[in-house]
C-alpha positions in Angstrom: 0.0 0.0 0.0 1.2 3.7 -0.8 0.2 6.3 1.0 0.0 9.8 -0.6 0.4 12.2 2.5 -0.8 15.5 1.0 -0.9 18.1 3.6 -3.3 21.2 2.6 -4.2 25.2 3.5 -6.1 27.0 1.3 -5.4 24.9 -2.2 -8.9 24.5 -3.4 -7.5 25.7 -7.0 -4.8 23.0 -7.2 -6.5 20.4 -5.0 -8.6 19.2 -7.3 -6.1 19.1 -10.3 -3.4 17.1 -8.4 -6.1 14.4 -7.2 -7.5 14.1 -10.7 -3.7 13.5 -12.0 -2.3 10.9 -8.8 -5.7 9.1 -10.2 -4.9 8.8 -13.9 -0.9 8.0 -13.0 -2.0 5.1 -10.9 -4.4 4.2 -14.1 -1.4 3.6 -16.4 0.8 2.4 -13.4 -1.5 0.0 -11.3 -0.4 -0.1 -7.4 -2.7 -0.2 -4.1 -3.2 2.9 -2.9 -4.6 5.6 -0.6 -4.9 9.2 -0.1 -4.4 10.9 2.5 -5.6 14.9 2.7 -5.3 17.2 5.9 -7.0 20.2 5.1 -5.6 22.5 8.0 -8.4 24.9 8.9 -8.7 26.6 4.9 -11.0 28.9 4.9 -11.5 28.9 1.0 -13.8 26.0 -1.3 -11.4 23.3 0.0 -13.8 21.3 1.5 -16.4 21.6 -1.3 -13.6 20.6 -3.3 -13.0 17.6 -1.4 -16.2 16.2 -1.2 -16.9 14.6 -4.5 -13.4 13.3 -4.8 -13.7 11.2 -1.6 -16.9 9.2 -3.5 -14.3 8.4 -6.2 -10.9 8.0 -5.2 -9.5 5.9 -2.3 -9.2 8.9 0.2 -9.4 9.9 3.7 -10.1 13.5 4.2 -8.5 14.8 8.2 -10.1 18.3 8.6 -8.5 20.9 11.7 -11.3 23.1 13.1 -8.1 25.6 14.1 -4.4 26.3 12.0 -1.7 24.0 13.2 0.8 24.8 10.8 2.3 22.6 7.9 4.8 20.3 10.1 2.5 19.1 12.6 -0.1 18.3 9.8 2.1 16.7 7.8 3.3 14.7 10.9 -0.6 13.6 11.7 -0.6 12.4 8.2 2.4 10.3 8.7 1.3 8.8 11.9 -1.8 8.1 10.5 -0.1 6.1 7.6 2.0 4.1 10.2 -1.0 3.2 12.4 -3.0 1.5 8.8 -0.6 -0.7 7.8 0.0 -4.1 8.2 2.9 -4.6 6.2 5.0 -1.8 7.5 8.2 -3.8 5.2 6.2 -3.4 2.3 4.0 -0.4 2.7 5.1 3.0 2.4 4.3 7.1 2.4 4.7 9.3 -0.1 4.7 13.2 0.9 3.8 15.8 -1.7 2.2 19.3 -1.5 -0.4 20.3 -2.6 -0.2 23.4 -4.7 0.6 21.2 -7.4 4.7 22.3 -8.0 5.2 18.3 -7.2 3.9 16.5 -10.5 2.3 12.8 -10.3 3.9 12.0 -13.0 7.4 11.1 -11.5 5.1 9.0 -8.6 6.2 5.9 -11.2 9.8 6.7 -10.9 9.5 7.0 -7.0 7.6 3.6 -6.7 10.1 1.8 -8.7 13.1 3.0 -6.3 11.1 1.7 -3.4 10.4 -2.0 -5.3 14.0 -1.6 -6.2 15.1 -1.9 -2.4 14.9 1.7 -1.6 13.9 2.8 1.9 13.8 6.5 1.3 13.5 8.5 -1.9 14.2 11.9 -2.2 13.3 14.3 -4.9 15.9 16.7 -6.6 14.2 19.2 -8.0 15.2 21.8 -10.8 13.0 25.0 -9.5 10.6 26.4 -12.6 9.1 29.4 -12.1 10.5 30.7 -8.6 11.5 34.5 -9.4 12.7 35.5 -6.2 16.9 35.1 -6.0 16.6 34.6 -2.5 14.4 31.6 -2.4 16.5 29.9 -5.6 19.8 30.4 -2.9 18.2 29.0 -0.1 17.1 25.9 -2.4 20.7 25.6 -3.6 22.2 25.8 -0.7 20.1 24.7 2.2 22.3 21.6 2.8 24.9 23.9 3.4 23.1 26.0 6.1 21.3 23.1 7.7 24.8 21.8 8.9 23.0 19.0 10.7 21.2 17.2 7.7 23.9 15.1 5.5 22.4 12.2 3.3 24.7 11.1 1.1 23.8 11.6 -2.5 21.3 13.9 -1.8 21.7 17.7 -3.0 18.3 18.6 -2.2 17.3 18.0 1.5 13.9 20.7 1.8 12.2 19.8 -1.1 9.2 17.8 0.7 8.4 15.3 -2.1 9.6 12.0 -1.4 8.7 8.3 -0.3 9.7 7.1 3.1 9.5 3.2 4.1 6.9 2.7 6.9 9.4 0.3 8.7 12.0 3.4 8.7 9.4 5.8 9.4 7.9 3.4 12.5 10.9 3.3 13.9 12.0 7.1 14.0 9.0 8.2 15.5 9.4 5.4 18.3 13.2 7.0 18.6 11.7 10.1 20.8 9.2 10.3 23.1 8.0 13.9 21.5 6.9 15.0 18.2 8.8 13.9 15.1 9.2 17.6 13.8 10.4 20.2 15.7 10.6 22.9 13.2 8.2 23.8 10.7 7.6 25.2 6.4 10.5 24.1 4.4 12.6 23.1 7.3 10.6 20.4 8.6 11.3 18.5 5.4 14.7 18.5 6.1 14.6 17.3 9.9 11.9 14.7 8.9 14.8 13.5 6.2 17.3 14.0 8.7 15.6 11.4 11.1 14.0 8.6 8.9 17.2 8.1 7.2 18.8 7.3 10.1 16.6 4.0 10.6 16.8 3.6 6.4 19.2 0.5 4.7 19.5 2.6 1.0 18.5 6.3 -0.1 18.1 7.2 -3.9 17.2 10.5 -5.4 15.3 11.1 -8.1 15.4 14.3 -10.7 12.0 16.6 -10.9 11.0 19.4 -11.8 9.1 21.6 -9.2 6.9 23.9 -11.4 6.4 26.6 -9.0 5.0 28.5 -12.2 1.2 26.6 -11.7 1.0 27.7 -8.2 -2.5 29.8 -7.8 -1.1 31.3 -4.7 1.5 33.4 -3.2 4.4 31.4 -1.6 4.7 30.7 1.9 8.2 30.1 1.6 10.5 32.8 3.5 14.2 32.9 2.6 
């Protein structure tokens, strides 16, 4: 079983798009499956959006009355993922955001690395459409400047599209007795890398493309 963690606020214009696409990859590229949507407090058609979807597509829908932020609703998700299975070995989630810069289309690739062996898989994306020099530095270079993330063979650390092994994933949120993530927006991809991979056997990367260019909103990531 995959499970397609796809944390939400405010995405009702992309929403729809990226579960229409995850359904027609897994059409051409057959696997179990299940989605799983937090929808953190948006106060926008995100719900309204939701609702037909969760008639035809394998999805679970979480819904926060009040904001919690992105890391501690992308951890929920994860949990949740952990506490399904029953073939933690086997089974794995699959983060990706929803404002559609992550594209289905390289889910495929990302599932093969895991049949390969893989534990973790790690996007490395080539930014399309980011204007802002600032944002394109801190994307370079965030390996750099997080000191404390170092995963061999992986350039891009903050990304926040990429499978994890629920074995792996089991195991590092057994390693503390607090929450998983500490930090939260683009550096809570990083520390959630940062402590899977230390319970993971193999680590591949895979090249995308991030297309920040069909994001319908302003960014929320701050250099």
């Amino acid at each position: 079983m995959l499970y397609l963690c796809i944390p939400s606020h405010n995405e009702a214009p992309t929403l729809g798009p990226l579960l229409w696409k995850i359904r027609k990859t897994f059409q051409t590229f057959p696997r179990e499956y299940e989605i799983l949507v937090a929808d953190d407090a948006s106060t926008d058609a995100t719900a309204e959006i939701l609702e037909p979807y969760t008639k035809a597509l394998p999805l679970t829908v979480v819904r926060h009355g009040e904001r919690r932020g992105y890391a501690p609703t992308l951890e929920e998700l994860l949990r949740l993922a952990v506490e399904r299975t029953d073939r933690p070995r086997r089974d794995a989630a699959i983060v990706l955001h929803a404002d559609f810069a992550h594209g289905p289309e390289y889910l495929p690739e990302i599932v093969k690395r895991l049949e390969g062996g893989a534990d973790v898989v790690v996007t490395q994306a080539t930014l399309r459409g980011e204007t802002r020099r600032g944002a394109r530095l801190l994307r370079k270079h965030a390996r750099w400047l997080l000191r404390g993330v170092r995963v061999s063979g992986v350039k891009d650390i903050v990304s926040g599209y990429g499978a994890f092994r629920l074995v792996s994933l089991r195991s590092a949120l057994r390693a503390g007795e607090g929450p998983l993530l500490t930090s939260d927006a683009w550096t809570a991809n990083a520390e959630l890398l940062a402590r899977v991979v230390k319970h993971a056997r193999r680590v591949d990367a895979v090249e995308t493309v991030e297309r920040l260019d069909l994001r319908q909103r302003p960014s929320r990531f701050e250099p």
